[in-house]
C-alpha positions, 0 to 999 in steps of 0.5 A: 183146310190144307195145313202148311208145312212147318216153315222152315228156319230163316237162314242166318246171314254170315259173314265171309271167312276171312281171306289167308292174306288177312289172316297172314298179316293180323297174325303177323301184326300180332306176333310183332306186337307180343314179341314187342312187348317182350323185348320191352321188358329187357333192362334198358330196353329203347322201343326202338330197340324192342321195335327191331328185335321183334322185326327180326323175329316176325320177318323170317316168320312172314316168308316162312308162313307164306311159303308153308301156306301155299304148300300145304294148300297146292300139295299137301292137301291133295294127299291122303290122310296118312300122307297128310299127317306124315307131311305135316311132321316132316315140314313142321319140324323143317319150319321151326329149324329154319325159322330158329336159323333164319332168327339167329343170322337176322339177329346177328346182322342187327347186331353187327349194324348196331354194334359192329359184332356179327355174331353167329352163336344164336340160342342155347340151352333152354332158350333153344329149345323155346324157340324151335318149341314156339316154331312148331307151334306157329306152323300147327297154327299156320296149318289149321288156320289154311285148313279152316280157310280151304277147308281140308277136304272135299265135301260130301255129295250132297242129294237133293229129295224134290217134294213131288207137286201137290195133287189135291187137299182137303177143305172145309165147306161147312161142317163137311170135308171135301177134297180139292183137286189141283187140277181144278185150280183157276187162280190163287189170290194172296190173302195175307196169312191166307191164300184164297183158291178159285176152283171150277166149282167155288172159292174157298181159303187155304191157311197157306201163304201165297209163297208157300202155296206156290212152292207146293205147286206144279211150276209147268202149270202154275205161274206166279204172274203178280205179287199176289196172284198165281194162274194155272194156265191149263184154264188161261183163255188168252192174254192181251197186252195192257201196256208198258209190256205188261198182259192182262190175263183171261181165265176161262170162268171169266176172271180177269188177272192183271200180270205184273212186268216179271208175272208177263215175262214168264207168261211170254216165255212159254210162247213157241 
């Protein structure tokens, strides 16, 4: 009997990456929540006060992400990898110096809402240097987040090796083994973990399911005309309508094959 190949390994159903505006907004979402935190944990803090400082953190940050996003993925991935690498330095280095100065003049103008002082003089010492540090970083993860969601660069060709149909096989009659020629074939019943073949000669079983029968098969000579039936039509002697747009096929050895609605579809569809 004709030995089915290994079956292939079902493929796992995933989910969809997430779109960039929903990584956009859980990131900023989550980068006001951190910086909220840690303005709590000034003396005297008010959530309120927690609440706006960090806003004034996380506001630049959103158009900045935006507008870094859409630039790495109209322009700077279209670059060579060289020219990529080069870009990513020199905007990274522009995103954390506009990030720190647009994070000072916001804090200043809360600053003179809530106490009437305007008051330029942002970070110094080692306070400056940790936020142009957490800008740099925000703008690496910006850059590998839009890669991951884009994908970086062009996928590799991809050639696809069709199996030729299956010509003939070898069966058991008996003790003996004997050789099968497709061409043969008649018709082919489901028979759950078995396919049972009717040839010009005799039936006899395959351990091959019904589908995977099918895909070994020639489609310009067999068709699939019911759940659990395929029909070579070089041995078709006709077809009759039986109602409800469904056939009734007539092999030459006299088999009498009901078509399903889809099984008659495809039969009509070879019609000139």
């Amino acid at each position: 009997m004709l030995k089915p190949p290994d079956p292939a390994p079902q493929p796992q159903t995933l989910l969809p990456p997430p779109s960039a505006l929903t990584l956009w907004l859980c990131g900023l979402a989550g980068a006001w929540l951190m910086y909220f935190a840690v303005f709590l944990q000034v003396p005297q803090a008010s959530l309120g006060y927690a609440a706006i400082n960090a806003l004034a953190n996380v506001a630049p940050l959103a158009l900045l992400a935006a507008g870094a996003h859409l630039l790495i993925k109209r322009h700077v991935m279209r670059l060579s990898v060289p020219a990529q690498i080069i870009s990513h330095v020199l905007i990274g280095s522009a995103f954390a110096a506009t990030w720190f100065a647009l994070v000072t003049l916001t804090l200043a103008l809360v600053g003179y809402v809530q106490r009437g002082q305007f008051d330029l003089s942002g970070f110094t010492g080692g306070a400056f240097i940790w936020q142009n540090l957490q800008g740099l970083v925000l703008y690496w993860a910006l850059a590998a987040t839009t890669y991951a969601v884009r994908g970086g660069r062009s996928a590799a060709p991809v050639t696809i090796v069709s199996v030729p149909p299956l010509e003939r096989y070898l069966t058991r009659k008996g003790d003996d083994i004997a050789p099968v020629h497709v061409r043969d074939i008649i018709v082919i019943a489901g028979a759950q973990d078995y396919a049972e073949v009717t040839t010009l000669t005799d039936t006899h079983l395959v351990r091959m399911s019904l589908s995977e029968f099918e895909q070994r098969l020639d489609p310009q000579r067999f068709i699939r005309v019911h759940r659990s039936r395929i029909i070579n039509i070089d041995h078709l002697d006709y077809a009759e309508p039986a109602g409800a747009g469904r056939l009734i096929a007539h092999m030459t050895d006299g088999t009498i094959v009901p078509l399903s609605r889809t099984g008659s579809q495809s039969l009509r569809a070879l019609i000139v």
